[in-house]
C-alpha positions in Angstrom: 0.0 0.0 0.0 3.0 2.6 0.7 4.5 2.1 -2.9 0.5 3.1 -4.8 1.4 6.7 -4.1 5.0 6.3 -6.1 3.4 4.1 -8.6 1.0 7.0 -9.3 3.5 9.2 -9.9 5.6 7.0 -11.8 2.5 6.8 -14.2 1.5 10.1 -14.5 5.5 11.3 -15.3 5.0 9.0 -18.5 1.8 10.0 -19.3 3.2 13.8 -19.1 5.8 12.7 -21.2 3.9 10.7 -23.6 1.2 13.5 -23.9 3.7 16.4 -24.6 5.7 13.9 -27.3 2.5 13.6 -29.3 1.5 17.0 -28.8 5.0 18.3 -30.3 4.5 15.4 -33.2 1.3 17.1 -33.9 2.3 20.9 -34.1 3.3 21.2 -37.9 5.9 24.0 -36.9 7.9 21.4 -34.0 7.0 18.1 -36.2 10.1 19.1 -38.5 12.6 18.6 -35.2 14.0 15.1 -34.6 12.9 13.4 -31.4 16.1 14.6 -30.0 15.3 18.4 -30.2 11.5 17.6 -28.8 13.2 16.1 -26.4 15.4 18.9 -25.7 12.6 21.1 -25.4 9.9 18.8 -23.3 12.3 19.9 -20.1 11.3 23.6 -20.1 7.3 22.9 -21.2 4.7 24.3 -18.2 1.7 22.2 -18.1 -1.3 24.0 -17.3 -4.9 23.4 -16.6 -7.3 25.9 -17.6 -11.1 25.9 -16.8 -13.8 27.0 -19.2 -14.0 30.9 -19.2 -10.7 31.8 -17.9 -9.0 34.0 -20.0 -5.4 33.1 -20.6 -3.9 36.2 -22.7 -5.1 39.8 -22.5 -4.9 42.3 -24.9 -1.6 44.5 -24.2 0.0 41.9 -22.3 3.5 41.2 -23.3 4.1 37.4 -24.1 5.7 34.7 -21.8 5.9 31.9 -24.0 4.1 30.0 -26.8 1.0 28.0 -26.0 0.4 24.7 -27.7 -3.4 23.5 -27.1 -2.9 20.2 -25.9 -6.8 19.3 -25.5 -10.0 21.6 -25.4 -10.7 24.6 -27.0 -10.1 28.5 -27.3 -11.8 31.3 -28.6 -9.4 34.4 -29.7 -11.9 37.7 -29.0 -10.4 41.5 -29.9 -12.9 44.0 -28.5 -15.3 41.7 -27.8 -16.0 40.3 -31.1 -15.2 36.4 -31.9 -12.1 36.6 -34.3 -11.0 33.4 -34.6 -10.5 29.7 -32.8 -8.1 27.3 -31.8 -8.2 23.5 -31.2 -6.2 20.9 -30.3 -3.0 20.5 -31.9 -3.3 24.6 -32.4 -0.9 27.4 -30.7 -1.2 30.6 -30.0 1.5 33.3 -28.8 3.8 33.4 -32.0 3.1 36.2 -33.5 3.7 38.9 -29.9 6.7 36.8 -29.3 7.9 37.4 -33.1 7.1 41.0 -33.1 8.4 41.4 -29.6 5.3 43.2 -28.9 2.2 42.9 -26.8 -0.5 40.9 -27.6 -3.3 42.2 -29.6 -6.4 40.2 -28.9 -7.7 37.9 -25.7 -7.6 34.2 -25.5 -9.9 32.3 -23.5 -10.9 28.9 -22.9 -14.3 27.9 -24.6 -13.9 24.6 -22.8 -11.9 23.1 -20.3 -8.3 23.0 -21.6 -5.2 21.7 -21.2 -2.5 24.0 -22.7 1.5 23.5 -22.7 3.8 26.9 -22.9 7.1 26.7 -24.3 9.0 29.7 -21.9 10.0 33.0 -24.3 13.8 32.4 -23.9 13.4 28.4 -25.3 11.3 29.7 -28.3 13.9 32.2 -29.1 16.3 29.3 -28.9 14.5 27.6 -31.1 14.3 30.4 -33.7 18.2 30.8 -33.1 18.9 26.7 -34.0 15.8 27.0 -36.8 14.9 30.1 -38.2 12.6 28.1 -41.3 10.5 27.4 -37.9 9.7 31.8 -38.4 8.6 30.7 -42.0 5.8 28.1 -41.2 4.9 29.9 -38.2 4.0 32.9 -40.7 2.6 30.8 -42.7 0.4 28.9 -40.3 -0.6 32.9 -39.1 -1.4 33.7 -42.0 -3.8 30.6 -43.3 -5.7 31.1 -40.0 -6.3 35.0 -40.6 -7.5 33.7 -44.0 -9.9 30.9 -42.3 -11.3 32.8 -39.8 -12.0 36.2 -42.3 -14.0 33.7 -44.8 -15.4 31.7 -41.6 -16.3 34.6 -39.3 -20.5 34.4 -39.2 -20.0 30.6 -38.6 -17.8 31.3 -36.0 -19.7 34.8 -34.3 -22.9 31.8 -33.6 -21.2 29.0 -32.3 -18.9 30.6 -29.7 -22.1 32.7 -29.2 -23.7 29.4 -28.0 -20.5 28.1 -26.2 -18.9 25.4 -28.1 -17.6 25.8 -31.7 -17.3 22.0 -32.9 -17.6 18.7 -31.8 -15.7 15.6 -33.0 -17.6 12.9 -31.0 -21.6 12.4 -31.0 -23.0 10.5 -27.6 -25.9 8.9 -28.8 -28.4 8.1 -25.4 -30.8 5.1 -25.8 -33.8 6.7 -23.1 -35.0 3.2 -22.4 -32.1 2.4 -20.6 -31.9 5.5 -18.1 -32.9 5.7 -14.6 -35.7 7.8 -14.4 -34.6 11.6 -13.8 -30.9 10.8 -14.9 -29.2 13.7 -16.9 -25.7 12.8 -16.3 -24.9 13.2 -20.3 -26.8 16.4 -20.2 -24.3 18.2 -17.0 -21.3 16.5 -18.8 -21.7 17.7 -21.9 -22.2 21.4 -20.3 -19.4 20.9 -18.0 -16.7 19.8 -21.1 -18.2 22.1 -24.3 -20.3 24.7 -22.2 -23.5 23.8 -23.2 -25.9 20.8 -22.6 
């Protein structure tokens, strides 16, 4: 019974490490490293938690790092106004670190996330040992300026309504629930923001 609590964190160290490996894999602009130069960078990654509503990045504040959206989803807002979206897989953070200026819009968490920062003086590094990585960066920037322009009514109504997109559908056979059971209803609010 004294060794469960080491176990437990023996196991959650690899399933950090094997969550941020295939986040990195994942990003198009860190894909191009070897596994030795993830590797490299996995060390200085902050794992966060964020819940639904919290607002991560404020307009005008100056950037501490890139954010790589492990799992949920974000909602970029400048005055406001719905300008754009990010999902898993997606970062966010670039272009203020790039610029060396502050940021421009807010970021906040549609959904309960789980978001991964690379530190300011690492992505500099990076840009240092790669600077094609500045390239697809702009590149990915600009494609999702292009998205969200053509995509922007779409967007406006479903972040109105809390969630932008699913990718799973529960399906709920009636017969077989208790009477007065609405534990799909709660956890679909709780995890996308609406029941």
């Amino acid at each position: 019974r004294q060794h469960i609590p080491m176990l437990y964190e023996l196991l959650k160290q690899i399933y950090r490490q094997r969550l941020i490996d295939y986040t990195l894999m994942r990003i198009p602009i860190l894909a191009t490293l070897d596994a030795s130069e993830r590797q490299q960078f996995v060390q200085h990654l902050i794992v966060r938690e964020v819940p639904r509503g919290e607002t991560v990045v404020r307009a005008g504040d100056r950037p501490n790092g890139l954010h790589l959206v492990e799992n949920g989803q974000f909602v970029i807002e400048n005055q406001g106004t719905a300008v754009g979206h990010l999902d898993e897989g997606d970062f966010f953070g670039a272009r203020a670190l790039i610029q060396r200026s502050p940021a421009t819009d807010n970021v906040r968490a549609v959904t309960p996330c789980l978001m991964l920062t690379l530190p300011s003086m690492t992505f500099y590094e990076l840009l240092d040992r790669h600077p094609e990585i500045k390239l697809l960066i702009q590149q990915v920037l600009d494609d999702r300026l292009a998205y969200n322009q053509q995509n922007k009514p779409v967007l406006d109504a479903l972040v109105t309504h809390g969630v932008r997109r699913g990718d799973k559908l529960l399906l709920r056979d009636a017969t077989k629930c208790p009477p007065g059971c609405d534990i799909c209803v709660r956890g679909c609010a709780s995890r996308h923001g609406a029941p």
